[in-house]
KEKE-3310 file (N, C-alpha, C; in steps of 0.2 Angstrom, whole numbers, plus 5000, padded with zeros to 4 digits):
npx = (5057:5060:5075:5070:5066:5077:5083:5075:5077:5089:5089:5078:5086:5097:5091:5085:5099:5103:5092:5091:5103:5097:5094:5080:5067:5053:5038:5021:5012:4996:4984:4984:4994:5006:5020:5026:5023:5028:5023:5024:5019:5011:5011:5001:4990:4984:4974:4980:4988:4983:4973:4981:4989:4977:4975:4987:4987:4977:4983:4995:4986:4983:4995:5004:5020:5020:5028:5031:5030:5032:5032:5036:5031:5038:5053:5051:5044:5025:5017:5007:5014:5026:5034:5029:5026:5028:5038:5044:5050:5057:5062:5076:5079:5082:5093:5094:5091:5081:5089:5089:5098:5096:5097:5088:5079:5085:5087:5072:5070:5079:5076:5067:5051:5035:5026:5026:5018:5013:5005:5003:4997:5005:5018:5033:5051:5056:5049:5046:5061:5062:5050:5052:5068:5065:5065:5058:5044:5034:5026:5012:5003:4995:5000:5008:5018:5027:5034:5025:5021:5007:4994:4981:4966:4961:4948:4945:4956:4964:4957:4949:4959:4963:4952:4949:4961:4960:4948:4951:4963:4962:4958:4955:4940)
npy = (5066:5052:5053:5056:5044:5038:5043:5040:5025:5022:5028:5019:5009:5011:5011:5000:4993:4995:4992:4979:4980:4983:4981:4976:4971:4965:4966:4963:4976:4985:4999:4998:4989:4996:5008:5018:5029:5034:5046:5051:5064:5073:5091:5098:5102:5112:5108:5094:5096:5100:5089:5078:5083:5083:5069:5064:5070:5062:5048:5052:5055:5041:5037:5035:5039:5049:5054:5068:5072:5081:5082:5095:5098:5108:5122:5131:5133:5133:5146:5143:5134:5138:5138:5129:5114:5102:5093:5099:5093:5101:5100:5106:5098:5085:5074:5073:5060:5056:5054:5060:5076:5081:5080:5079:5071:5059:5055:5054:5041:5033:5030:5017:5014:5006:5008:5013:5026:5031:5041:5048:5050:5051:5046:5048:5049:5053:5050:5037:5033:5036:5028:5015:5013:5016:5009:5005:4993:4989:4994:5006:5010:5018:5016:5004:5005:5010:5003:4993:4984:4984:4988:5001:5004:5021:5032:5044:5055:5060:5056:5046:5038:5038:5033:5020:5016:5017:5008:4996:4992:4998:5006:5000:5000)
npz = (4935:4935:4940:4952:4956:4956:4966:4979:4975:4981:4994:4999:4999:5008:5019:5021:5022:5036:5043:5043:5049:5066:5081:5088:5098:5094:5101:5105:5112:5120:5126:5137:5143:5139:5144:5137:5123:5110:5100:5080:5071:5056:5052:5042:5044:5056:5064:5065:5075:5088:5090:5094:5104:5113:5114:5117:5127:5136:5135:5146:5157:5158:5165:5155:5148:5138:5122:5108:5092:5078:5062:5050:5031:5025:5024:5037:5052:5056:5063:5072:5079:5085:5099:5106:5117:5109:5099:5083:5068:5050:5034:5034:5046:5040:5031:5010:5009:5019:5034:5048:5055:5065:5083:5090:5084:5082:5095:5096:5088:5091:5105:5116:5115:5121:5113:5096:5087:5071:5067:5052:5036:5026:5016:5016:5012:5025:5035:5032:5036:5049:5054:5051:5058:5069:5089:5094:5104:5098:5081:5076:5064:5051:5036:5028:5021:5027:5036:5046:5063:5064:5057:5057:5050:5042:5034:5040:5045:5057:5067:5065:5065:5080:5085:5079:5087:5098:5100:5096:5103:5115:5132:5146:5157)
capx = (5053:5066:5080:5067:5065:5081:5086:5070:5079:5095:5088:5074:5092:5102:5085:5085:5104:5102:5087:5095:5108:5095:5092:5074:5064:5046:5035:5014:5006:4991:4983:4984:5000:5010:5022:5029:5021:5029:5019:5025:5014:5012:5009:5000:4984:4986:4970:4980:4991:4976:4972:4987:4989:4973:4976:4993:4987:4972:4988:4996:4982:4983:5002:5009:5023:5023:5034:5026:5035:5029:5034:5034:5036:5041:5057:5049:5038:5022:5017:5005:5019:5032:5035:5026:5028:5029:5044:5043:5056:5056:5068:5082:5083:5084:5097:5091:5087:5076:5091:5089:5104:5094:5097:5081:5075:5090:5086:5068:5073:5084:5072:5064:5046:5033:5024:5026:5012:5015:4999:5002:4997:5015:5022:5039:5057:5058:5043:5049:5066:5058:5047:5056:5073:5062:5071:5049:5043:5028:5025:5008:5003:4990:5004:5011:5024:5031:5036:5023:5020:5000:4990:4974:4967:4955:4947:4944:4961:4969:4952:4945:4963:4962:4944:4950:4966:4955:4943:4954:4970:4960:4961:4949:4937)
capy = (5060:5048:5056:5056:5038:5034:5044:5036:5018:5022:5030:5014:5004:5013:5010:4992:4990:5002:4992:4973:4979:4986:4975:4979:4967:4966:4963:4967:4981:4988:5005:4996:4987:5000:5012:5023:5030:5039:5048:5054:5066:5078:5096:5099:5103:5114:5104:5090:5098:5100:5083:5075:5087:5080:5064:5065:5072:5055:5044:5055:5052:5035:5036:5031:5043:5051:5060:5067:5073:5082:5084:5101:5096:5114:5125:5134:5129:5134:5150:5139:5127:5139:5138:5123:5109:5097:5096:5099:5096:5101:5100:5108:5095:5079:5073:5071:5051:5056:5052:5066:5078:5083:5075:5077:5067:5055:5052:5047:5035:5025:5027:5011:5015:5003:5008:5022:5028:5035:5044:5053:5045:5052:5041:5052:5045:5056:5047:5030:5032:5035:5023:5009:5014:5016:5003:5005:4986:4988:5000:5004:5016:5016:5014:4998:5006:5012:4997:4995:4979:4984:4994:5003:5009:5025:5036:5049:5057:5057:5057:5041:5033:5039:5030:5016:5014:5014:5000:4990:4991:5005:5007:4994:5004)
capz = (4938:4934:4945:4958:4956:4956:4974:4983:4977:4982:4999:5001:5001:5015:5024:5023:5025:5042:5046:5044:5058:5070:5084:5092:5102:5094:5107:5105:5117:5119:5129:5145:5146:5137:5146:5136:5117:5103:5095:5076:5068:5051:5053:5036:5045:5062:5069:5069:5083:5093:5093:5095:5111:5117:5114:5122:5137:5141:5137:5151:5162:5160:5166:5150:5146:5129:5117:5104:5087:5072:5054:5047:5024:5021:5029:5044:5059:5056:5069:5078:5082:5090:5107:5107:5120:5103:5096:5078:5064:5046:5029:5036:5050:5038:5023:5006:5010:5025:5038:5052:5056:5072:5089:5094:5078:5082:5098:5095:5084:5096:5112:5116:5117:5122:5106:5090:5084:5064:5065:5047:5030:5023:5015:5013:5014:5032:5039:5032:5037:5055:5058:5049:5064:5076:5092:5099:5103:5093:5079:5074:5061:5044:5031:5027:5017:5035:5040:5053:5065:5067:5054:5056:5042:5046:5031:5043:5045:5065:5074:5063:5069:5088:5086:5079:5089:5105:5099:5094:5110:5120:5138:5151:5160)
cpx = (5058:5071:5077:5066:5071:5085:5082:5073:5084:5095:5084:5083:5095:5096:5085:5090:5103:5097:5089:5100:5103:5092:5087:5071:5057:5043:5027:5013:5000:4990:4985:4988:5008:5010:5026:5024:5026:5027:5021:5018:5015:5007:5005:4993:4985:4981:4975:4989:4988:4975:4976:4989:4984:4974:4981:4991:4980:4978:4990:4992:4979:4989:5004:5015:5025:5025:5030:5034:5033:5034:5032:5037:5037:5050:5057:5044:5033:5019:5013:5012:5025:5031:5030:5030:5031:5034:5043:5049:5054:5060:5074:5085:5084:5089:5092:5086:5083:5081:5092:5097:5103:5096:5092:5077:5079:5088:5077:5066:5074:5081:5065:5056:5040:5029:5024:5021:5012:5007:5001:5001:5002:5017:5030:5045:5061:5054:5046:5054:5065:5056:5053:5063:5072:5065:5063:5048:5039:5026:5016:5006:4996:4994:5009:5018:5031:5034:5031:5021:5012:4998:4983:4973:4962:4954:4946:4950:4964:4962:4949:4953:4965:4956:4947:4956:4963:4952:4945:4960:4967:4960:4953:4946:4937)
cpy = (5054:5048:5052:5049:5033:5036:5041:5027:5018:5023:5025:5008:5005:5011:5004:4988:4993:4998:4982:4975:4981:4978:4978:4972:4969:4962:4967:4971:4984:4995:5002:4993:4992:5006:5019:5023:5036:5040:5054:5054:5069:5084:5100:5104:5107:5113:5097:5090:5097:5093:5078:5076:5083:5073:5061:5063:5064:5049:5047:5051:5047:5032:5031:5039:5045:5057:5061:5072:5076:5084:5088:5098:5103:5116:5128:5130:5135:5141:5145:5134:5130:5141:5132:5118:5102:5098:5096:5099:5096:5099:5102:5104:5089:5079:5072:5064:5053:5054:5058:5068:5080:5080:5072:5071:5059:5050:5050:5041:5029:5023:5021:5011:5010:5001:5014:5021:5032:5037:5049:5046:5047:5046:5044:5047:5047:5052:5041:5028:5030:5031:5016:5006:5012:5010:5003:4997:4987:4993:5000:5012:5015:5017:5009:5000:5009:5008:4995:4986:4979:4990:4995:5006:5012:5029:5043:5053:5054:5056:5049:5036:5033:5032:5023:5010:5011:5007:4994:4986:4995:5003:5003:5000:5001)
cpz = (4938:4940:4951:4961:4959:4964:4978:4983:4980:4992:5005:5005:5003:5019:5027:5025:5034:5044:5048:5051:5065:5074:5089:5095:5100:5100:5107:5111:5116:5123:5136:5148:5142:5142:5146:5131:5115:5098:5088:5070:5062:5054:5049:5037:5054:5065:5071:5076:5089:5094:5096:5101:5116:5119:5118:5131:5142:5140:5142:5157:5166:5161:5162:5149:5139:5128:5111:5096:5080:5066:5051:5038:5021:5026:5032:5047:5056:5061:5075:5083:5085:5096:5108:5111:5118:5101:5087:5072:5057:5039:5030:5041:5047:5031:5019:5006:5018:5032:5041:5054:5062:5076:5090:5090:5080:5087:5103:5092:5086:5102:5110:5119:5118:5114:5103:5088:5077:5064:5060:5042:5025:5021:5011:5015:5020:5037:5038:5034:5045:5060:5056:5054:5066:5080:5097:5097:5098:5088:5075:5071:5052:5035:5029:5024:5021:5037:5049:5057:5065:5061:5053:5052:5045:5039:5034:5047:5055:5070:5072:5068:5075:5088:5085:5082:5097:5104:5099:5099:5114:5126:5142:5155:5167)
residu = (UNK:UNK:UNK:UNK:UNK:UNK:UNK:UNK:UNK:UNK:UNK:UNK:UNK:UNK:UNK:UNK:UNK:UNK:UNK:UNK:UNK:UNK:UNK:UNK:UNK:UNK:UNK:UNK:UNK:UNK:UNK:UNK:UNK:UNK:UNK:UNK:UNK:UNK:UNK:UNK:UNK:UNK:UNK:UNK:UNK:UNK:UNK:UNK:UNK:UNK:UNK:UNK:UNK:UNK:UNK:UNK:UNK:UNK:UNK:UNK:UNK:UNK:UNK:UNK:UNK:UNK:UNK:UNK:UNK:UNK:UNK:UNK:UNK:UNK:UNK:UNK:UNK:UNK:UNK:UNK:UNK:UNK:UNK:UNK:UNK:UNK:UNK:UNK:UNK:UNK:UNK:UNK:UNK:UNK:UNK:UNK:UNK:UNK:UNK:UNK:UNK:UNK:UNK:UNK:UNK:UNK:UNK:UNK:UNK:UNK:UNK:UNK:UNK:UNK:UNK:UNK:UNK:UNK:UNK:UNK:UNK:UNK:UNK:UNK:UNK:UNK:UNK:UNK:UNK:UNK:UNK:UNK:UNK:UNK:UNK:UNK:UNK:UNK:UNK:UNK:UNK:UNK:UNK:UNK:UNK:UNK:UNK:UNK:UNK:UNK:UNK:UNK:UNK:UNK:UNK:UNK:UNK:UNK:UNK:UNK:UNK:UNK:UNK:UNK:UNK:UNK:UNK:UNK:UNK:UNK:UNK:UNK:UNK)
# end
């Protein structure tokens, strides 16, 4: 326990140096004036691939362009998840302190997306490392411990936070 304690300080405090030099432009959006979304998910549950997918595709719809991302916390992709349109990474693609060795993970990191969406209640030091980067104007997600500019809280996992994200920034009829 202890150890564990002590790699998570040491890892919160590359995060915060790494995070003092990033230079983002926060800037609110909502469903209607945002152009881009990244959407970072957890794979813990293979419904919320399905939703995630659906949801994707009615932002699509509404010519925003998203990128979607998912977090596998074991050492393989799930089988639902291969050959997926989603890109999925897991423990083999991040360091110890949660800093990705992927590209793909890299370079959603540094793309400037209108809004990230941390749709997982993770509160890991891959998720954290993640959002916290992130170079998205606005980040909105239901963990504070994220680093988030916007937090929805929902007890009804990704469908109560879909619900909630609508009502609150949703799309004008």
């Amino acid at each position: 326990m202890m150890f564990r304690a002590v790699i998570t300080k040491i890892a919160n405090s590359a995060i915060e140096k790494k995070k003092h030099n990033l230079k983002r432009k926060k800037e609110f959006h909502n469903l209607n004036t945002a152009k881009s979304i990244g959407i970072l998910f957890d794979t813990k549950e293979e419904d919320n691939y399905n939703k995630i997918k659906r949801f994707a595709s009615r932002l699509k719809s509404h010519n925003i362009t998203t990128q979607c991302m998912g977090w596998e916390e074991s050492d393989t992709t799930p089988d639902y998840l291969v050959g997926s349109e989603i890109f999925v990474f897991n423990k083999k693609d991040v360091k110890w302190n949660g800093e990705p060795l992927n590209d793909k993970v890299k370079e959603f990191i540094d793309k400037k997306f209108d809004i990230l969406l941390s749709m997982t209640e993770s509160g890991n030091m891959v998720i954290k490392y993640i959002t916290s980067l992130s170079n998205a104007s606005c980040k909105i997600g239901s963990s504070a411990a994220n680093d988030m500019d916007v937090l929805i809280q929902s007890s009804s996992g990704i469908d109560g936070f879909i619900k909630q994200l609508e009502r609150y920034l949703g799309f004008k009829s």
